[in-house]
N, C-alpha and C positions, 0 to 999 in steps of 0.2 A: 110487704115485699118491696123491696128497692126497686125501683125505675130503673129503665134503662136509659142514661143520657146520652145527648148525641154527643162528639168532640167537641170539644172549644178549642180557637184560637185565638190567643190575642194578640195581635198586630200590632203595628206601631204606626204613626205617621212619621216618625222618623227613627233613630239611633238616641239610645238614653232615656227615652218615656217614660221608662220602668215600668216596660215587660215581664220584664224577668221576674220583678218583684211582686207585680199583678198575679202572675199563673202561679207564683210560689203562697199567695195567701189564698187560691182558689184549691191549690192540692188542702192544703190544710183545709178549709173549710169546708172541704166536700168530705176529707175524712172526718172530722168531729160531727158531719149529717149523716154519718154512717154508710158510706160511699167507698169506693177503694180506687181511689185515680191513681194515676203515672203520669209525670210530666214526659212531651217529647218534642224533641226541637231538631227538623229533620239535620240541619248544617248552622252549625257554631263556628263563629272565629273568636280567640281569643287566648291568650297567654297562661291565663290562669285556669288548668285542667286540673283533673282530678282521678285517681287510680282507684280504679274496682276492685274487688273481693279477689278475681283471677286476674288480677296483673292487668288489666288495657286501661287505655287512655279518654274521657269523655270531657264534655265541660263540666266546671265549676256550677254555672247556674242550673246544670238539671240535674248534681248532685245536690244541692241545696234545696231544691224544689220537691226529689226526692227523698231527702230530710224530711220537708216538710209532710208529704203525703203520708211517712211512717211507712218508709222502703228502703230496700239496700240496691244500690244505682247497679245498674245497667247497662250495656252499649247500646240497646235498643233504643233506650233513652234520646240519646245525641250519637247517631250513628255517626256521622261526618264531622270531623272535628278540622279547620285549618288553623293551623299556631304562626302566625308570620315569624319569620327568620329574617327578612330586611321590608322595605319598604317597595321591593314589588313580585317578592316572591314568600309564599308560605307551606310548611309541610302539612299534606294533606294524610290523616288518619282517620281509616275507614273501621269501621266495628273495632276501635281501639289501638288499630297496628296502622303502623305510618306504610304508606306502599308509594311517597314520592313526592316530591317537588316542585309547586305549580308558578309560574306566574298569577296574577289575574286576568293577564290576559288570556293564560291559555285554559286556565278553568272555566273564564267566561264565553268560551271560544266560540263561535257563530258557526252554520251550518257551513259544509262545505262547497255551496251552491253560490257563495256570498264571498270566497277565499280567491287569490290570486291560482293562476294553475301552476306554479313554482309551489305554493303553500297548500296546494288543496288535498295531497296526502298527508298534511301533517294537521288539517284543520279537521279532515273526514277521523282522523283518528283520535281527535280531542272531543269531537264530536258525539264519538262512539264510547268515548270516558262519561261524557255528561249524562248518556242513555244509561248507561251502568250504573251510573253513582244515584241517578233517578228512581233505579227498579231497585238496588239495595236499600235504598233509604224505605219506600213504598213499604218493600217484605219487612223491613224494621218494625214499620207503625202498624203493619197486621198482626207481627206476634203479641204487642202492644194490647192491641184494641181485642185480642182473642182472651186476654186473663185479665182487663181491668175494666173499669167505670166507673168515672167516665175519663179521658184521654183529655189533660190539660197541654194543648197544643203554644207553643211560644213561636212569632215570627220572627223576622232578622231585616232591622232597619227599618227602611219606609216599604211601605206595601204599593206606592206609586211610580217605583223609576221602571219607566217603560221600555230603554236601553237593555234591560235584565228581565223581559219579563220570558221572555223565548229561552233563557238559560235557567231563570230560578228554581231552588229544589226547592225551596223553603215557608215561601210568601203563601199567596191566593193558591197556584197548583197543588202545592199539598193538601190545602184546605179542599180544593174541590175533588182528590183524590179520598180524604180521607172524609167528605161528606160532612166537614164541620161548618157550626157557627162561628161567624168571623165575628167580634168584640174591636174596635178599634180604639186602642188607645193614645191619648194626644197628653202631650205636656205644655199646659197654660204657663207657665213659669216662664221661658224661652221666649214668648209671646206670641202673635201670629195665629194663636190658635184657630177660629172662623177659617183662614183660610187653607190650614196645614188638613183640618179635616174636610170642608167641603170639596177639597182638591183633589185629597187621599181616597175618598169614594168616588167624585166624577171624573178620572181619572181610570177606572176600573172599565171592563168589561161590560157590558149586560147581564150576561153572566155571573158573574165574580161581585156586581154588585148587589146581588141580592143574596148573596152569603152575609154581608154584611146586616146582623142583627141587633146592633147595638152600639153603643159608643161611650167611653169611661174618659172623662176629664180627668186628668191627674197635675199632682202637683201646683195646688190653688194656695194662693195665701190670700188671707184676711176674712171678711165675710161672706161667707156661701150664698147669703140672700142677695147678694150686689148681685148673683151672677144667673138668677132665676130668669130674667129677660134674655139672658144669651142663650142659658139652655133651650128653654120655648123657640128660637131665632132658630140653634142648631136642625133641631127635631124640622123644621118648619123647610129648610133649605134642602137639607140629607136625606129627608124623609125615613129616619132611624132616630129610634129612640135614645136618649142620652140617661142610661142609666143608671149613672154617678157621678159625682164631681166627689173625689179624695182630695183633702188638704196634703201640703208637703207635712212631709212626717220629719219629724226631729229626733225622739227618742227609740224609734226603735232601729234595734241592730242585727241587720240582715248580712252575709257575706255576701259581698257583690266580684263579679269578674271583669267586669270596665276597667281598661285604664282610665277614665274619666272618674271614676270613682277617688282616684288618688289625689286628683284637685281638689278633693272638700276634707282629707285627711290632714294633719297640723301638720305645721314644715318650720317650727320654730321653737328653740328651749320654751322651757316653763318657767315660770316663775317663782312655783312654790318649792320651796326648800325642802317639805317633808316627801314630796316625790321625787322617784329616781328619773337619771333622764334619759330616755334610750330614743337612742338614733339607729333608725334604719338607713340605711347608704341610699338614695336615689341616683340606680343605674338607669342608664337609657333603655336597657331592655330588659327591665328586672320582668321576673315572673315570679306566679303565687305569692303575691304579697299578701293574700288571704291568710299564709303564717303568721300573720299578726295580728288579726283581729282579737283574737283570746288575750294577749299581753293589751290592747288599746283598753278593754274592758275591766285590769285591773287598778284598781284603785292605789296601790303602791308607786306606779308608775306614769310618767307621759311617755307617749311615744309619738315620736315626728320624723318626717321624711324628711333627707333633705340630704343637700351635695356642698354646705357652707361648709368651709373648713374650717371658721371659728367655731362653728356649732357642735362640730364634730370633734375640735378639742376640747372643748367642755362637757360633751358628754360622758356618763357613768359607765356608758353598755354601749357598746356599736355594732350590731347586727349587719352583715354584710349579706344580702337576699339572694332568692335563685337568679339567674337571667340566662335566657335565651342565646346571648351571644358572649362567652368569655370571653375572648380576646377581644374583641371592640369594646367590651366596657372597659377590660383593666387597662388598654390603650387610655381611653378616657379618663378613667381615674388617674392615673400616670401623668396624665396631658392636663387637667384642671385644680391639680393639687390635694388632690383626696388623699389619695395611695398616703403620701407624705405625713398629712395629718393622721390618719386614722393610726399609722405605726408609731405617731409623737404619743396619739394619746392613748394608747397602748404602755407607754414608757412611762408615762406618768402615772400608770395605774388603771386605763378604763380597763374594762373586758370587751374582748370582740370574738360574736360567736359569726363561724359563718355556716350559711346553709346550703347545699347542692351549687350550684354554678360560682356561690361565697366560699363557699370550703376552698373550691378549684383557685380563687383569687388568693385565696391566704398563703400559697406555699409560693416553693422559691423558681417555681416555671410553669408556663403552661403551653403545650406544643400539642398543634396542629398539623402535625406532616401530611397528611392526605388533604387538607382546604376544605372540611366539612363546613365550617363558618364562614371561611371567606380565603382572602389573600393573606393575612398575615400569621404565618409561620411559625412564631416562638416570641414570649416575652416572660422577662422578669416576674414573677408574682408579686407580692406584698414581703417575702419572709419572715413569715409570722408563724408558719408551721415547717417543720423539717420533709415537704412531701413533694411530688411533680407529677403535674396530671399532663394525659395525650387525650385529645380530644380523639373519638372517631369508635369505631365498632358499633353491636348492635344495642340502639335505645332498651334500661334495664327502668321497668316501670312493675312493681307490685307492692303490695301492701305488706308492710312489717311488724311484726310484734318481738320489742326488744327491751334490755335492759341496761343499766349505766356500769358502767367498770369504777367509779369510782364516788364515793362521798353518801349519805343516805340513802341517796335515789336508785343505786343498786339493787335494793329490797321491791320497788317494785316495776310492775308490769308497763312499761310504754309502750303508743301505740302510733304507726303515724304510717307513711308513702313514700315509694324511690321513684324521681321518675327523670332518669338523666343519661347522658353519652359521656362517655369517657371514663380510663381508670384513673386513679390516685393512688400513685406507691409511695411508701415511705423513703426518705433515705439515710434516717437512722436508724435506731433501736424502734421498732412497731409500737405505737402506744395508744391503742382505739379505745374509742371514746364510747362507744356501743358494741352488743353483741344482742344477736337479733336469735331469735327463736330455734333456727338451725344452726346455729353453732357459728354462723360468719361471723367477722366485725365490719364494725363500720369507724368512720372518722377517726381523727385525730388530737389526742388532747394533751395537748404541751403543761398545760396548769388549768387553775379554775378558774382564771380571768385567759384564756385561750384556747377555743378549743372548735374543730368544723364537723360536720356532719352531712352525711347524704339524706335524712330521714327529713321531708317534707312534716309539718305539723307537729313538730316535736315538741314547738311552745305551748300546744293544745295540752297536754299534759303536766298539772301541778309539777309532781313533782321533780320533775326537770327545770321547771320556772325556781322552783323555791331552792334548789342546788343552786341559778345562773344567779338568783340574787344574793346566794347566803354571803358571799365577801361583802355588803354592803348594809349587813343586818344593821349597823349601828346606826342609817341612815333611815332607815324605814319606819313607818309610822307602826307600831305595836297592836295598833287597837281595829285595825283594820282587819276583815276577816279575809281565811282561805277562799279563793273566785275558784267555780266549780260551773266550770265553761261549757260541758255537756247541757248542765241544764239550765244554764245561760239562754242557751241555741233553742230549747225546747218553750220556754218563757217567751221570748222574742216571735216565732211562730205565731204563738197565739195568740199573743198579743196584736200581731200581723193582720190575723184572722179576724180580730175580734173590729179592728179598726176599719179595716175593707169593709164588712158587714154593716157598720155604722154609716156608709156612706153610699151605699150601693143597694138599689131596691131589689133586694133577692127573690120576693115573690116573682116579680117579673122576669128574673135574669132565668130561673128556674123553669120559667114558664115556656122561655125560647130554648129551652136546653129537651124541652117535652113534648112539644108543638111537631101536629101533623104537618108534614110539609107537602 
């Protein structure tokens, strides 16, 4: 008979540990010991979300995590999701639906005991948001913890800023809501490690410190035995066992939702001639650039990020990505010389596909009448498709099953996600690029070297990749096989799995996951 384990969290001492990456090789390894977990992460920020079965909105990383466990994601998963929209406000989406518009400051709002009495009905009523958002997330992690085992918990950031600890949904309260073992994860790489953890536990509670059952070094390079006197040191200071040091990982490929993720991605041509060269556009506020993981993985091609306009007129393929903010990017692209280049190398022959907020860049306007983005109003697109999108109405977010209008890939079955505001009309002859399972279309396809799309992860799919290559078949190396990125994603996992394992004393981690408290 299976145990019953308690929840795990794993915390961070700060932002970027890899969290994320920890609880996603702990789903998996609990299901290959015959376990059935759920990952949950009470509140997410981040750009890069991901659409469920019934159309809502969650993060990236507890879809991925949920991948890994061998589940179909959930809102329960990552009930609170915020996506920032500028630099101090983000849309705040509860169980998948957006329901409004936060600062930080007013999300992180402080009692109204502590407010001016000019602000203290507007503080008592942010107040009474944070109560709310507190008990839906809680009822989240009960339906959770009523059909799984065990509940692979992920924190958000440092588990130490004590500014946040009266507002957090996410940290230590969940954890001592949901009765879990806290796991603290540090990243040595960064350096400072000794004191980002002895800090990040004495720093805690009485309380909240003895949730903490453990502690995983991550991100080591070189010799593991150099670092045996430190770990003895840790254990001896914390007085919590240190129950892995993981080396930085090189070859395995996880989908991550960080923008910080995008600094280790290439940002420069290739060099080799027998690959093609695709250029992703780096907008300021691109999102889901996890569309490209599947193309980075094919061996046909490089793919690089980047806003050089030399780079971009050399390129073969110029993908123009989702973002967050239309009009402030195509402002930018406009303002730093992209726009210009990427329509030279358009003329010279690249392809440019775009994707959801890309598509909107590629036509001949794009208008804001009501200011859902901001101040500016109306600009020029790219003119690169005959179409003009209005930003505003209600966010269209569900999952699609569709097929091509034109060249081989018609035959078969694509699969991918919408999750975007605003329409796009044509304003000439209609020429969509998709037709999705109900009968609608989608995008626009001028030729085979231009064409946009609302359909998130479309590059996930062969045969839509081997249609955007085929103008360039004479380029391509012959002896290279079909990439078959489903089970890419499945390989990578366990491989995940199998790495964590090697470096982490699981009798023991198991032990505390068993333990009479």
């Amino acid at each position: 008979m299976i145990p019953q384990l308690h929840p795990v969290m794993f915390a961070g001492t700060g932002s970027d540990v890899g969290k994320s990456l920890v609880a996603a090789a702990f789903c998996r390894i609990f299901l290959q010991d015959g376990y059935r977990p759920a990952p949950f992460k009470a509140q997410n920020m981040a750009l890069n979300s991901y659409v469920t079965a019934d159309g809502l909105e969650m993060g990236r990383a507890q879809a991925v995590q949920a991948e890994a466990a061998g589940l179909d994601c959930h809102t329960d998963m990552n009930p609170l999701l915020l996506k920032p929209q500028s630099d101090h406000t983000s849309q705040v989406i509860l169980h998948g639906k957006p329901i409004g518009n936060k600062s930080a400051r007013e999300f992180f709002s402080e009692a109204e005991g502590k407010a001016s009495k000019k602000d203290a009905s507007k503080a008592s009523s942010l107040s009474m948001l944070n109560a709310k958002l507190r008990e839906e997330v809680c009822l989240a992690f009960d339906r959770l913890a009523a059909r799984f085992n065990p509940i692979v918990m992920e924190g958000a950031g440092s588990i130490s800023e004590l500014n946040l600890r009266d507002t957090d949904l996410v940290n230590m309260p969940m954890a001592r809501y949901a009765g879990a073992d806290v796991v603290l994860v540090a990243d040595i790489d960064r350096g400072g490690v000794f004191a980002s953890v002895y800090g990040s536990i004495a720093l805690q509670t009485p309380e909240d410190r003895k949730r903490i059952k453990g502690i995983i070094i991550n991100k080591f390079r070189g010799d593991l035995s150099l670092f045996d006197g430190g770990r003895h040191l840790l254990e001896e200071l914390c007085g919590v066992p240190v129950l892995g040091v993981i080396p930085y990982m090189t070859d395995i490929h996880i989908e991550e939702e960080d923008s910080v993720a995008l600094a280790q991605k290439s940002t420069h041509l290739s060099a080799a001639a027998s690959r093609l060269q695709v250029a992703v556009v780096m907008l300021r506020h691109i999102s889901n650039y996890t569309d490209f993981d599947a193309l980075e993985q094919d061996a046909r091609l490089h793919v690089f990020y980047t806003s050089n306009v030399d780079d971009l007129r050399r390129a073969d393929i110029i993908i123009l990505p989702g973002t967050k903010s239309t009009l402030s990017d195509l402002y930018e692209l406009r303002r730093n010389g992209c726009a210009q280049a990427i329509v030279q190398a358009h003329r010279q022959g690249a392809t440019v596909l775009g994707i959801c907020g890309g598509y909107q860049l590629m036509g001949r306007e794009v208008c804001d009448p009501g200011h859902v983005e901001g101040s500016i109003e109306r600009l020029p697109g790219l003119g690169l498709l005959p179409v003009i999108t209005t930003i505003g109405g209600e966010k269209l977010t569900r999952q699609v099953e569709c097929t091509m209008l034109h060249g081989d890939a018609g035959k078969a079955r694509l699969r991918g996600y919408e999750i975007h505001m605003g329409d796009t009309t044509p304003l000439e002859e209609p020429s969509p690029l998709l037709v999705m399972g109900n009968g609608q279309t989608d995008g626009y396809y001028a030729n085979d070297r231009c064409m946009g799309t609302y359909v998130h992860g479309i590059l996930d799919n062969q045969p839509f990749v081997d249609y955007l290559l085929a103008p360039f078949k004479d380029k391509i190396d012959k002896t290279v096989k079909p990439f078959d990125y489903q089970a890419f994603k499945e390989e990578q996992y366990d491989k995940l799995a199998d790495y964590v394992r090697r470096y982490v004393d699981m009798p023991r981690f198991y032990q505390i996951l068993t333990a009479n408290d």
